[in-house]
C-alpha positions as CSV (number, residue, x, y, z in Angstrom):
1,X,79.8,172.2,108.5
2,X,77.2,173.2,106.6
3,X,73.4,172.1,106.8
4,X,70.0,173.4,105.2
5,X,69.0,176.4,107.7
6,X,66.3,176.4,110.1
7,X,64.2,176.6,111.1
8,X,62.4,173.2,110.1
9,X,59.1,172.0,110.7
10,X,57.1,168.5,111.0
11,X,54.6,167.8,108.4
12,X,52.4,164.7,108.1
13,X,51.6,164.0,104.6
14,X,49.5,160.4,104.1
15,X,50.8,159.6,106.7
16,X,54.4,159.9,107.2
17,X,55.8,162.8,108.8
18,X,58.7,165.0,106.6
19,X,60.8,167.0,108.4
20,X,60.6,170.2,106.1
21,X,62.1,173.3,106.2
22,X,60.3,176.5,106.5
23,X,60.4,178.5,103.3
24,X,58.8,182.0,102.7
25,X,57.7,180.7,99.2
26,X,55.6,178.1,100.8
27,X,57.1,175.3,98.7
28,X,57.7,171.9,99.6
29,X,60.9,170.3,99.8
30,X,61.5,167.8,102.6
31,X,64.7,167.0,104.0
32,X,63.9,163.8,105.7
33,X,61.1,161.4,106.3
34,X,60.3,159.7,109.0
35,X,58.1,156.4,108.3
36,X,55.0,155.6,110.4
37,X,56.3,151.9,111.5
38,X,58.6,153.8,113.1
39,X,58.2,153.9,117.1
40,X,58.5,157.2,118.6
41,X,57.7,158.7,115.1
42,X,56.6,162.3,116.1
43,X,59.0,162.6,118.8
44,X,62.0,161.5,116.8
45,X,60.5,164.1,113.4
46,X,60.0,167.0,116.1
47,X,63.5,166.0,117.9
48,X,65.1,166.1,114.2
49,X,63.0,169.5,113.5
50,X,64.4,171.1,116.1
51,X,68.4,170.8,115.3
52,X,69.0,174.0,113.9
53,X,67.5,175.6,116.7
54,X,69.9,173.4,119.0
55,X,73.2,173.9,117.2
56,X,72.2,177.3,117.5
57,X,71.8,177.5,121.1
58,X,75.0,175.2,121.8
59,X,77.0,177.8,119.5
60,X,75.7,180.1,121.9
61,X,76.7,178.3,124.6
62,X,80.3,177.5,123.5
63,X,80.5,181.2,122.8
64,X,80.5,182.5,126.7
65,X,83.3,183.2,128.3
66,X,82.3,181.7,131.4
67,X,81.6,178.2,129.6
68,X,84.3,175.7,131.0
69,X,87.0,174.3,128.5
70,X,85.9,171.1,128.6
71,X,82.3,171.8,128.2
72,X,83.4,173.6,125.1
73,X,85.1,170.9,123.8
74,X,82.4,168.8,124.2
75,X,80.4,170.5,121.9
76,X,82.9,171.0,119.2
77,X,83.0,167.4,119.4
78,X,79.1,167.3,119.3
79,X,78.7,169.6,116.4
80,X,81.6,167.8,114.7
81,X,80.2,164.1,114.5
C-alpha cells in the first residue's frame, strides 16, 4: 500500500479545513477536505491528519517480537482495508 507521506497537517482555508501535507517547498496541495456542515469537523480533519503517524506506529507495533499473533493480524488486516 502506498499513500502520500506524512506527515499531514490541518488547514482551514474560508472556512473548510484541508487535510494537507507538509511540504518543505511550502506549497499547497491538499489531499482532502473536510466541509464545515460537517459535525465533528476538526476532530475528524485532525483524526485524518494524523494517519501516517498511526500507520507508523502500528508498523511499529506489529514489528515486536513480543506483539501476540493475533494482535499482529489484526493490524495487517487494519492496514489492509
Amino acid at each position: 500500500m502506498t499513500h502520500t507521506p506524512g506527515p499531514w497537517k490541518v488547514i482551514e482555508l474560508d472556512g473548510d479545513l484541508y487535510i494537507n501535507p507538509k511540504r518543505e517547498s511550502g506549497e499547497y496541495w491538499p489531499i482532502a477536505r473536510i466541509l464545515p456542515s460537517n459535525r465533528g469537523q476538526e476532530g475528524n480533519a485532525r483524526l485524518i491528519a494524523s494517519a501516517p503517524e498511526m500507520l507508523e506506529l502500528l508498523r511499529c507495533v506489529e514489528s515486536l517480537p513480543s506483539t501476540p499473533d493475533q494482535v499482529k493480524k489484526a493490524i495487517r488486516e487494519l492496514v489492509e482495508k
